[in-house]
N, CA and C atoms as an extended XYZ file, in Angstrom:
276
Properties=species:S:1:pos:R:3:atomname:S:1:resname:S:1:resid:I:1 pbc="F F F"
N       -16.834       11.362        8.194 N   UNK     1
C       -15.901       10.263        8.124 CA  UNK     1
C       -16.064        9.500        6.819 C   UNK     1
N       -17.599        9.338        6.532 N   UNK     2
C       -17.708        8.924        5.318 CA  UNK     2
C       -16.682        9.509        4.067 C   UNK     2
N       -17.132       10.655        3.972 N   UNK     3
C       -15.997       11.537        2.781 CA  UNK     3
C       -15.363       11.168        3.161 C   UNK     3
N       -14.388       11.392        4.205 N   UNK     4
C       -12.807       11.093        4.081 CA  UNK     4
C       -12.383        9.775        3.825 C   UNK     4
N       -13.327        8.412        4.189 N   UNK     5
C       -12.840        6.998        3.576 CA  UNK     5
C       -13.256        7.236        1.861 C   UNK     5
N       -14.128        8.208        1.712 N   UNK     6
C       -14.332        7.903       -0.008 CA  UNK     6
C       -13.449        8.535       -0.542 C   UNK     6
N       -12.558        9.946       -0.340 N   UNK     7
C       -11.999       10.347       -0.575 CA  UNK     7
C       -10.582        9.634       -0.726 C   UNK     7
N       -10.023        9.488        0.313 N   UNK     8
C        -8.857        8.576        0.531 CA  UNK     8
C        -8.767        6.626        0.087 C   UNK     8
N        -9.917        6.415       -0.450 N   UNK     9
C        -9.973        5.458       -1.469 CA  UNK     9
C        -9.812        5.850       -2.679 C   UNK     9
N       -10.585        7.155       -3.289 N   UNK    10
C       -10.203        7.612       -4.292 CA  UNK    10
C        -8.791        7.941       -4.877 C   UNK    10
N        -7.756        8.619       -3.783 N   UNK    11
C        -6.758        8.702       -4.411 CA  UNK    11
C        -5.640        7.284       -4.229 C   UNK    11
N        -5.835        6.683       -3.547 N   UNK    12
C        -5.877        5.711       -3.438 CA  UNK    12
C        -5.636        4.807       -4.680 C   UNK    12
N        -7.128        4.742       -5.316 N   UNK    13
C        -7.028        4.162       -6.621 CA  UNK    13
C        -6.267        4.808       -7.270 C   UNK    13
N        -5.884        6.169       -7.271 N   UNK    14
C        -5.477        6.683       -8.750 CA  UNK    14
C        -4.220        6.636       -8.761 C   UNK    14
N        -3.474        6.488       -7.009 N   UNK    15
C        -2.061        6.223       -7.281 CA  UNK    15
C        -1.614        4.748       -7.657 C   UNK    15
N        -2.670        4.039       -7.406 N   UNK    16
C        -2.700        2.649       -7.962 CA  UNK    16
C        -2.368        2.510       -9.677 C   UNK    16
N        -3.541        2.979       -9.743 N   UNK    17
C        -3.517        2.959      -11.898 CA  UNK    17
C        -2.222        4.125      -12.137 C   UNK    17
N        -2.086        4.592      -11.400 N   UNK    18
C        -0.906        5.723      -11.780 CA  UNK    18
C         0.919        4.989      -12.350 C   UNK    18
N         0.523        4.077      -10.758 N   UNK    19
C         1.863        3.324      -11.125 CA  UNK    19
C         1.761        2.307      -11.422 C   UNK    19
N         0.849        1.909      -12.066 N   UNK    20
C         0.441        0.377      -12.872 CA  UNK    20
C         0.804        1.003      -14.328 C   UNK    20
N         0.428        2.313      -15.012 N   UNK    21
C         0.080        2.686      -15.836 CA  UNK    21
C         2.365        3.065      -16.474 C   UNK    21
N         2.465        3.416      -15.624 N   UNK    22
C         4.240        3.613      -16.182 CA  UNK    22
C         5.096        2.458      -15.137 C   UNK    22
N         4.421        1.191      -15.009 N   UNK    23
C         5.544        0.287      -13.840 CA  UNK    23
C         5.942       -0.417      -15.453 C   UNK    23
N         5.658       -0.568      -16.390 N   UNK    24
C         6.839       -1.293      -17.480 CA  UNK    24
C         8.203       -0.271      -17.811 C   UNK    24
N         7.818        1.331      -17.244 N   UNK    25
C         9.106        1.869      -17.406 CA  UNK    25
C        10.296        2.122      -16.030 C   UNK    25
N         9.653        1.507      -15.244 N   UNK    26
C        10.830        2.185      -14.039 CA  UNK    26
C        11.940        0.672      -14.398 C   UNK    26
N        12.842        1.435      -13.384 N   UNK    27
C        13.773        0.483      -12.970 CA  UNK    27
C        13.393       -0.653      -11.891 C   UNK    27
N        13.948       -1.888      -11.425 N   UNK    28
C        14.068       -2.281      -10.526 CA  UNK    28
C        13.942       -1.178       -8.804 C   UNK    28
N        15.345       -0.626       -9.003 N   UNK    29
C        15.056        0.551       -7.754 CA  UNK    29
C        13.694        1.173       -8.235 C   UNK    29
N        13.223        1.426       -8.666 N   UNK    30
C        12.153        2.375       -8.491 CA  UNK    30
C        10.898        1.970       -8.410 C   UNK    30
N        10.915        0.498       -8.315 N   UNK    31
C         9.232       -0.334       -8.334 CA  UNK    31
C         9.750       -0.391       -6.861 C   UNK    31
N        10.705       -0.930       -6.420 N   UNK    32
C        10.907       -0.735       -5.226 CA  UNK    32
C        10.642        0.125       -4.277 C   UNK    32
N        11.250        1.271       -4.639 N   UNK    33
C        10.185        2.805       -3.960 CA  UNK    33
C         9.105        2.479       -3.986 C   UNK    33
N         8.462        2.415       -5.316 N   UNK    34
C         7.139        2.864       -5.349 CA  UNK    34
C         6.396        1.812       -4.773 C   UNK    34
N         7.180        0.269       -4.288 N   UNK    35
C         6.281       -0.659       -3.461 CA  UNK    35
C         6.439       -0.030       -2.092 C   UNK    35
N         7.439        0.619       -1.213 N   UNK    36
C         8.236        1.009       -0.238 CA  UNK    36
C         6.613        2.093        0.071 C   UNK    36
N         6.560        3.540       -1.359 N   UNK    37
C         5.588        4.114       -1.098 CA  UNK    37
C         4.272        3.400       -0.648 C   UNK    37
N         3.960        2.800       -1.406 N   UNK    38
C         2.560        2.186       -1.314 CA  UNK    38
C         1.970        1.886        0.138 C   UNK    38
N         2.883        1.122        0.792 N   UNK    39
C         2.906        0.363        2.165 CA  UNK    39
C         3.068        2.227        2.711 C   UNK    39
N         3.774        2.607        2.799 N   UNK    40
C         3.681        3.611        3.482 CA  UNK    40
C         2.691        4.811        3.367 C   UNK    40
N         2.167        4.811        2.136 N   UNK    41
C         0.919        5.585        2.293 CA  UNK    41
C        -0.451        4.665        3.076 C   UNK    41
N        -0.374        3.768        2.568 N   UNK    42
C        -1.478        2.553        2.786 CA  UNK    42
C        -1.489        2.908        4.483 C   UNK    42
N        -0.095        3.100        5.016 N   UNK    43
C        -0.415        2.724        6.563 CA  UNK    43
C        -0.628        3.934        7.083 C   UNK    43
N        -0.153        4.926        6.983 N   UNK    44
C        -0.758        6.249        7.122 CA  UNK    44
C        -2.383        6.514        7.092 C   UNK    44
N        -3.160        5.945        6.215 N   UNK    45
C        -4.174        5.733        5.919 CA  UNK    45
C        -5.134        5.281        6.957 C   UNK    45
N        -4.702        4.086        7.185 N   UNK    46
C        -4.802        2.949        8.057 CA  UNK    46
C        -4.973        3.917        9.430 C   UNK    46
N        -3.975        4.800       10.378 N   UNK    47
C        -3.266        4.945       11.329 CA  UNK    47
C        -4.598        6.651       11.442 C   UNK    47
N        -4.611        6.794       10.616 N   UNK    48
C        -5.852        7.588       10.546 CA  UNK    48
C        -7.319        7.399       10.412 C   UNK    48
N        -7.156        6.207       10.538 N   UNK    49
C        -8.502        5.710       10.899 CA  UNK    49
C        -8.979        5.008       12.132 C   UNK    49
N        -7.382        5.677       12.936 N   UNK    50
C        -7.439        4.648       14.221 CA  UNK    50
C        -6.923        3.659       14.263 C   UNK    50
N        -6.440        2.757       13.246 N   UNK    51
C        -6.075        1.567       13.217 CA  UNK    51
C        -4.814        1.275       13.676 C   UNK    51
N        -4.133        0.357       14.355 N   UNK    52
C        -2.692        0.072       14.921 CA  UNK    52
C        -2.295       -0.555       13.319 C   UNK    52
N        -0.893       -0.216       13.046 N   UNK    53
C        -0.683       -0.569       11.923 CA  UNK    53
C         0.970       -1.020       11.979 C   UNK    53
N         1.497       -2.200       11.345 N   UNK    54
C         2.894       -2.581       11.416 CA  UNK    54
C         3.016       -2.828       10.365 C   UNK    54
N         4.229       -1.887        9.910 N   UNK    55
C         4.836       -2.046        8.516 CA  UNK    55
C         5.992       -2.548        8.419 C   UNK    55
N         6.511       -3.317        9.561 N   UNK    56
C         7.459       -3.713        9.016 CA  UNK    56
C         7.750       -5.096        8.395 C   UNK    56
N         8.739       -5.262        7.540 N   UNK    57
C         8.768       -6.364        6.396 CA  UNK    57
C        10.242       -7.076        6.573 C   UNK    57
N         9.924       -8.432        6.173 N   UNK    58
C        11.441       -9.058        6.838 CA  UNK    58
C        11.864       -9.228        5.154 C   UNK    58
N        12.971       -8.441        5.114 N   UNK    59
C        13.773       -8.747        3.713 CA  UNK    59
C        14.765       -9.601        3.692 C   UNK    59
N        14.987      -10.654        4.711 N   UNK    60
C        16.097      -11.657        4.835 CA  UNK    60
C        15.539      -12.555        3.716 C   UNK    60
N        16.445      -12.625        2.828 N   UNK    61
C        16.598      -13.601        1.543 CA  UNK    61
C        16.041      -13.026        0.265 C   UNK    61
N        15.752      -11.703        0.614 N   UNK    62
C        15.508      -11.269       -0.598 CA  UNK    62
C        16.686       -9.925       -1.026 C   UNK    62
N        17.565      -10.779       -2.134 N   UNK    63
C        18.541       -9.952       -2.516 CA  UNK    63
C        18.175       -8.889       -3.247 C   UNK    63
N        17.364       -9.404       -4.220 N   UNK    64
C        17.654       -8.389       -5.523 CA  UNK    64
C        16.247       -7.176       -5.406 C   UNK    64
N        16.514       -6.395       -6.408 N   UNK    65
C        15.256       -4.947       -5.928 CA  UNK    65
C        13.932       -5.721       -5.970 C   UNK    65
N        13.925       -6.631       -6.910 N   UNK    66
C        12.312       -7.471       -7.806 CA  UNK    66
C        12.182       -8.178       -6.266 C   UNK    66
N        12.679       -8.832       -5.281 N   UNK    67
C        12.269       -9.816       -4.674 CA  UNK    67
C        11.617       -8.685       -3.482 C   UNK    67
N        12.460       -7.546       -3.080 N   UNK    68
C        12.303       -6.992       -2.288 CA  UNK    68
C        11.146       -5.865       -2.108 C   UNK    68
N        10.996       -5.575       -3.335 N   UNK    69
C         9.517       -4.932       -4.210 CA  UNK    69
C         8.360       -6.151       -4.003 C   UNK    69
N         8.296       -7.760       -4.372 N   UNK    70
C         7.657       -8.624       -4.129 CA  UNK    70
C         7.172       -8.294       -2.419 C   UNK    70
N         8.719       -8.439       -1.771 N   UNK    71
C         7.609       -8.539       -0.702 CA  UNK    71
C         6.932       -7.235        0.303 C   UNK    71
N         7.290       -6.085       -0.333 N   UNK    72
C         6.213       -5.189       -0.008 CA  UNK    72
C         5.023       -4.874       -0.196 C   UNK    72
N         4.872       -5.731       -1.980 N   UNK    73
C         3.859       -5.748       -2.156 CA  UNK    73
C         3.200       -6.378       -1.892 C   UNK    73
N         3.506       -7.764       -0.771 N   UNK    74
C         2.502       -8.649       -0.332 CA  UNK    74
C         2.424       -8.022        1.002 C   UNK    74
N         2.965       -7.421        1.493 N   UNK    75
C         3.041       -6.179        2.660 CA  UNK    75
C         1.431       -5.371        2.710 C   UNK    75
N         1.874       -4.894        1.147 N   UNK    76
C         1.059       -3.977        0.934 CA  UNK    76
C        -0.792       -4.594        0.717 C   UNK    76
N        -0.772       -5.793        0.064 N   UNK    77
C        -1.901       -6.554        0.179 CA  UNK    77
C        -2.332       -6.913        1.745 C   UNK    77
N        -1.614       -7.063        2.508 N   UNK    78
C        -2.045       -7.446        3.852 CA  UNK    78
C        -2.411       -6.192        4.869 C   UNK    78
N        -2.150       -4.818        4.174 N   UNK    79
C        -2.564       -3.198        5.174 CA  UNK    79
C        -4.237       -3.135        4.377 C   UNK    79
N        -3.971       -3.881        2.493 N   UNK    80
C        -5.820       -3.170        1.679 CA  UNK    80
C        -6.533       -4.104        2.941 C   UNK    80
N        -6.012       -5.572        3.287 N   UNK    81
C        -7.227       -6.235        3.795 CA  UNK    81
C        -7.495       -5.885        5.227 C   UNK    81
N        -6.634       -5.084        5.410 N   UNK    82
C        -6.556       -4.296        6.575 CA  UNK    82
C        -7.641       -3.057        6.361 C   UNK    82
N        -7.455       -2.534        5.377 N   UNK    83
C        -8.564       -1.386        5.425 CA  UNK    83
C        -9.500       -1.715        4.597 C   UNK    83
N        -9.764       -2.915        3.800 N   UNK    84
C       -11.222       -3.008        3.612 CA  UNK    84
C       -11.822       -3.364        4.244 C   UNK    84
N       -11.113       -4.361        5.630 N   UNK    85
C       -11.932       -4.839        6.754 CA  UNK    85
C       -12.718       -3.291        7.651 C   UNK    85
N       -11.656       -2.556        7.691 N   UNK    86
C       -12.326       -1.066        8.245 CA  UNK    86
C       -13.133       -0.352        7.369 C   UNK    86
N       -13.250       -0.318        6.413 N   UNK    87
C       -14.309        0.657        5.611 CA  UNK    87
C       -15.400       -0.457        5.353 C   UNK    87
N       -15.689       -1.897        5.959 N   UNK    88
C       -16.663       -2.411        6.161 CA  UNK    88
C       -17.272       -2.097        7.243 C   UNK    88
N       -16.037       -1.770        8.306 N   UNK    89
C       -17.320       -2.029        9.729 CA  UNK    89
C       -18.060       -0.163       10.253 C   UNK    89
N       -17.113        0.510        9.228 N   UNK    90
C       -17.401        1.736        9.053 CA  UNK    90
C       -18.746        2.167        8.334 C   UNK    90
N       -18.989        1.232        7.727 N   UNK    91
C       -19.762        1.554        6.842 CA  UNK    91
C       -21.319        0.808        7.035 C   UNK    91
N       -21.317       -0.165        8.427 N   UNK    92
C       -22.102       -0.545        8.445 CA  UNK    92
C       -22.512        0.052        9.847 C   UNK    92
């Protein structure tokens, strides 16, 4: 189990720096995906570790792609503290 949380942190990170590394070239739509991805790999993750996981996100008032990318990505901050809380109690 160990490997597989080190493993799946690992890629983890790299899809992180991956799309940090070309997010000054996408579009609007496409930070969007790639916030859309994030949350959805993140919870997959999550859901394999046993964890009950809810992804869903209220987009009422957020019109434009930037607001709606915003709030996945605070989506997406609330599944890491979700699984760093689990690869703590895993690990101890």
């Amino acid at each position: 189990m160990k490997n597989f949380t080190k493993t799946t942190l690992a890629l983890l990170t790299a899809s992180v720096m991956a799309t940090a590394a070309f997010a000054d070239n996408d579009t609007p739509s496409e930070r969007l995906q790639s916030a859309k991805g994030g949350v959805e790999a993140l919870a997959v993750t999550l859901e394999n570790m046993g964890a009950s996981v809810d992804t869903n996100v209220d987009l009422n008032g957020a019109n434009t792609f930037d607001q709606k990318a915003a709030v996945y990505t605070e989506k997406h901050a609330e599944l890491q503290k979700q699984f760093d809380s689990l690869n703590l109690q895993s690990a101890e």
